[in-house]
Backbone as CSV, one residue per row, in Angstrom:
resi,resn,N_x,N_y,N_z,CA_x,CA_y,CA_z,C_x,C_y,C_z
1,UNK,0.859,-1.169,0.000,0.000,0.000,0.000,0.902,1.228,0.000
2,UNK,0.618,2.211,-0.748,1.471,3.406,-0.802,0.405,4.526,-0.603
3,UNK,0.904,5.874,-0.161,0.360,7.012,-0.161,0.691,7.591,-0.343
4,UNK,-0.248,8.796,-1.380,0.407,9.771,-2.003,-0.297,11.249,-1.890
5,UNK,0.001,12.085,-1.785,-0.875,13.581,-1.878,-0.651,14.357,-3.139
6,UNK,-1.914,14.887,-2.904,-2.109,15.861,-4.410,-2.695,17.008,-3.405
7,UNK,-2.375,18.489,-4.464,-2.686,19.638,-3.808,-4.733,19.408,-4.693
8,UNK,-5.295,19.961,-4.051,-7.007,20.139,-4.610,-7.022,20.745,-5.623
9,UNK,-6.485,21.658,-6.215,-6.185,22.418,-7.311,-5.786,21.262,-8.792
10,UNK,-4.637,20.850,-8.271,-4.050,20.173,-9.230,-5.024,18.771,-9.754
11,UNK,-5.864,18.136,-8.124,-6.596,17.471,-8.469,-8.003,17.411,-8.919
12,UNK,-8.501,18.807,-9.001,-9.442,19.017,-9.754,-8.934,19.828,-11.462
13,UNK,-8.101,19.874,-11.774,-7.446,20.287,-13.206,-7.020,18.609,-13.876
14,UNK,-7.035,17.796,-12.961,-6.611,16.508,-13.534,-7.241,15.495,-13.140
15,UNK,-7.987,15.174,-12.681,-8.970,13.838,-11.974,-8.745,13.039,-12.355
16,UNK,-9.357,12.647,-14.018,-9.148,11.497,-14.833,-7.949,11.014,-14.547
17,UNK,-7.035,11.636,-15.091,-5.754,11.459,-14.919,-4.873,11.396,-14.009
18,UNK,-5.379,11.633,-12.923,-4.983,11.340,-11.251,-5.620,10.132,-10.925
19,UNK,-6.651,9.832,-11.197,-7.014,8.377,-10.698,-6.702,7.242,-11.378
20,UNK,-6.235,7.529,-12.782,-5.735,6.396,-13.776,-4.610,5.885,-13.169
21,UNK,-3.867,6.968,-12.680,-2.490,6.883,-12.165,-2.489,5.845,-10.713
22,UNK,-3.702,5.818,-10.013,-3.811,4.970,-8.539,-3.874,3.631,-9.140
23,UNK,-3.298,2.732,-8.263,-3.135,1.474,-7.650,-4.192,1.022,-6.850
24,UNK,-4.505,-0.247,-6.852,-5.430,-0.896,-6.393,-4.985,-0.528,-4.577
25,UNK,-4.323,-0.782,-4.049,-4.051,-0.509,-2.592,-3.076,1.160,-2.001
26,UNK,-3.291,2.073,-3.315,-2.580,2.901,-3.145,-4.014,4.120,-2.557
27,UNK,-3.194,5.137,-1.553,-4.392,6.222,-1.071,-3.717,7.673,-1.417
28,UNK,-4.646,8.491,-2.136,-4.575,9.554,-1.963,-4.974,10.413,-0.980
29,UNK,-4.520,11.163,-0.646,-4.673,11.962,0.590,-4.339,13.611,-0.352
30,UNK,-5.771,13.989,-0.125,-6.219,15.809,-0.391,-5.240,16.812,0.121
31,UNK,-4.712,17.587,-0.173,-4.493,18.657,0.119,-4.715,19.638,-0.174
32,UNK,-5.008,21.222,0.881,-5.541,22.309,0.576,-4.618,23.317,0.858
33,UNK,-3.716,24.338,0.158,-3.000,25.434,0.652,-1.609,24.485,1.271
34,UNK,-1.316,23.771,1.042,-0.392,22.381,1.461,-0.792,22.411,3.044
35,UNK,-1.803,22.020,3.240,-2.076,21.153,4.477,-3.525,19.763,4.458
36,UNK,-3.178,19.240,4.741,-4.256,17.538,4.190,-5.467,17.979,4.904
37,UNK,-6.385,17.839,4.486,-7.681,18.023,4.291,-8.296,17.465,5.333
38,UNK,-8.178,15.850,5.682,-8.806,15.213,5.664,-9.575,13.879,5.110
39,UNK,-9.312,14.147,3.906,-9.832,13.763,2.650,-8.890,12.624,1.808
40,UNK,-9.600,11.475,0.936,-8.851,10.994,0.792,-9.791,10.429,-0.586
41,UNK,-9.042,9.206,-1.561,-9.593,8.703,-2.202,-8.832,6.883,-2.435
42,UNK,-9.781,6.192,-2.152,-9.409,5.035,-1.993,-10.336,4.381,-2.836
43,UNK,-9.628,2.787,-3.082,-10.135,1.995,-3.993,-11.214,1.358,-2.872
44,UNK,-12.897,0.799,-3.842,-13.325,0.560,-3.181,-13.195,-0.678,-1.963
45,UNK,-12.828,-1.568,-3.037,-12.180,-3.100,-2.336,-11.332,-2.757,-0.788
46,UNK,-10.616,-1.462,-1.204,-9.349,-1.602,0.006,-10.397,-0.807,1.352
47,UNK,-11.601,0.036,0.977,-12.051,0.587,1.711,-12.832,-0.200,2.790
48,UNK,-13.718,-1.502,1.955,-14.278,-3.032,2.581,-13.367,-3.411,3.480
49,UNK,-11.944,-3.658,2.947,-11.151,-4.084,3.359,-10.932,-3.339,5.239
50,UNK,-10.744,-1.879,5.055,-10.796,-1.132,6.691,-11.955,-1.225,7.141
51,UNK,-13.082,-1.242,6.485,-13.998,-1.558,6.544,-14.649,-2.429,7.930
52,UNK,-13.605,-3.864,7.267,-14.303,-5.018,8.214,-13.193,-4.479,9.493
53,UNK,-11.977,-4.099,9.400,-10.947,-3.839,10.489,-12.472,-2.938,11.573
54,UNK,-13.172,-2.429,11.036,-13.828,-1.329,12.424,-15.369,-2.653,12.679
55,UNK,-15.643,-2.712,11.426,-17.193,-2.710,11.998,-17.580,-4.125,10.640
56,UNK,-17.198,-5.693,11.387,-17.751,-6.421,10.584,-18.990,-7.407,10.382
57,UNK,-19.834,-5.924,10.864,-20.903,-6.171,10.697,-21.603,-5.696,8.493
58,UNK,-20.707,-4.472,8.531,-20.643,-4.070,7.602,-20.312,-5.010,6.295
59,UNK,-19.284,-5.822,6.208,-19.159,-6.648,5.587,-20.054,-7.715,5.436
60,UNK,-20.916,-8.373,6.979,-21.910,-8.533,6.357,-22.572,-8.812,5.359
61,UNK,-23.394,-7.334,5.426,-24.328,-6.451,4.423,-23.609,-6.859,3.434
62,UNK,-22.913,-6.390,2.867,-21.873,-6.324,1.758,-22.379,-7.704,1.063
63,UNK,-21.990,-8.748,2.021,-22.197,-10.083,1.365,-23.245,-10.762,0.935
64,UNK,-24.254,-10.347,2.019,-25.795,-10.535,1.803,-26.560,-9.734,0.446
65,UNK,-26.151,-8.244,0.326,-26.398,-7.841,-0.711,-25.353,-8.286,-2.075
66,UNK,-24.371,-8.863,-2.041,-23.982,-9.682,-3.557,-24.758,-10.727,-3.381
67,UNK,-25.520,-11.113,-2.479,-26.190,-12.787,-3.075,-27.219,-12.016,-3.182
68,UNK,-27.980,-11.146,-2.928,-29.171,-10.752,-3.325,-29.165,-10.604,-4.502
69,UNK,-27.821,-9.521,-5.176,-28.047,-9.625,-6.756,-27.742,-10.738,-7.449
70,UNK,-27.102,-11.654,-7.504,-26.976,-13.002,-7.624,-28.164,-13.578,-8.043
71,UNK,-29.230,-13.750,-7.198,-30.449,-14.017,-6.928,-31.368,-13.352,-7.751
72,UNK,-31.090,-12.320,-8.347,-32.142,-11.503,-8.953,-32.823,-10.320,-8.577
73,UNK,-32.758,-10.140,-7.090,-33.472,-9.316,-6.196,-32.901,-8.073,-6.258
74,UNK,-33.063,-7.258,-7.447,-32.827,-6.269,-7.606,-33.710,-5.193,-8.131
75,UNK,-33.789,-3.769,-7.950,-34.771,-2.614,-8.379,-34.026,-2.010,-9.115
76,UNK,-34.759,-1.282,-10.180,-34.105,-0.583,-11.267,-33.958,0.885,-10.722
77,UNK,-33.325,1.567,-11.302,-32.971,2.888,-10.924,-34.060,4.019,-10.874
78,UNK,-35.395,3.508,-11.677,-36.166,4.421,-11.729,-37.436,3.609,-10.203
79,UNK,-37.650,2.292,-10.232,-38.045,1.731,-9.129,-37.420,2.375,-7.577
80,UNK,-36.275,2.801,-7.683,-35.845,3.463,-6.349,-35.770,5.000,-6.420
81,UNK,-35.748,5.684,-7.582,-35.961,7.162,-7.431,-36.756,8.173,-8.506
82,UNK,-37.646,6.766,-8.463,-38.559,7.458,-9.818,-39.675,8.285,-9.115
83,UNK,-39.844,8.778,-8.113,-40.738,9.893,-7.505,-40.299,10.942,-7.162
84,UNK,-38.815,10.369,-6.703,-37.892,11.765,-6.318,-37.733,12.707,-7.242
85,UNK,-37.411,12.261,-8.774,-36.605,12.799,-9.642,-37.775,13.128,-10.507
């Protein structure tokens, strides 16, 4: 796993091209005025991954909902926000 920082500037002038550049276990970490944000951008897998480290209950879910889609048991996009929108 590696970490790397980008200033917010640079990473909103380049996104595409800042995230092409990440690694499956690599984290970016935000920076604003050169001081870290807070902020970060991680792959989703590695995020599951800290994920279960806090709360594996979460993982879970996770698992129960891939056999749900598995299964079929799924709503279409307008079935879940077709009143909202």
């Amino acid at each position: 796993m590696s970490t790397k920082t980008i200033d917010a500037t640079d990473l909103r002038n380049n996104l595409s091209a800042t995230i092409s550049t990440l690694g499956k276990d690599d984290i970016l970490f935000i920076k604003s005025r050169g001081k870290l944000t807070g902020k970060a951008i991680i792959d989703d897998e590695l995020l599951e991954d800290l994920l279960l480290l806090k709360d594996g209950e979460y993982i879970a879910d996770i698992a129960r909902a891939r056999e749900e889609i598995k299964q079929g048991n799924i709503y279409t996009f307008n079935e879940v926000f077709g009143d909202v929108l």
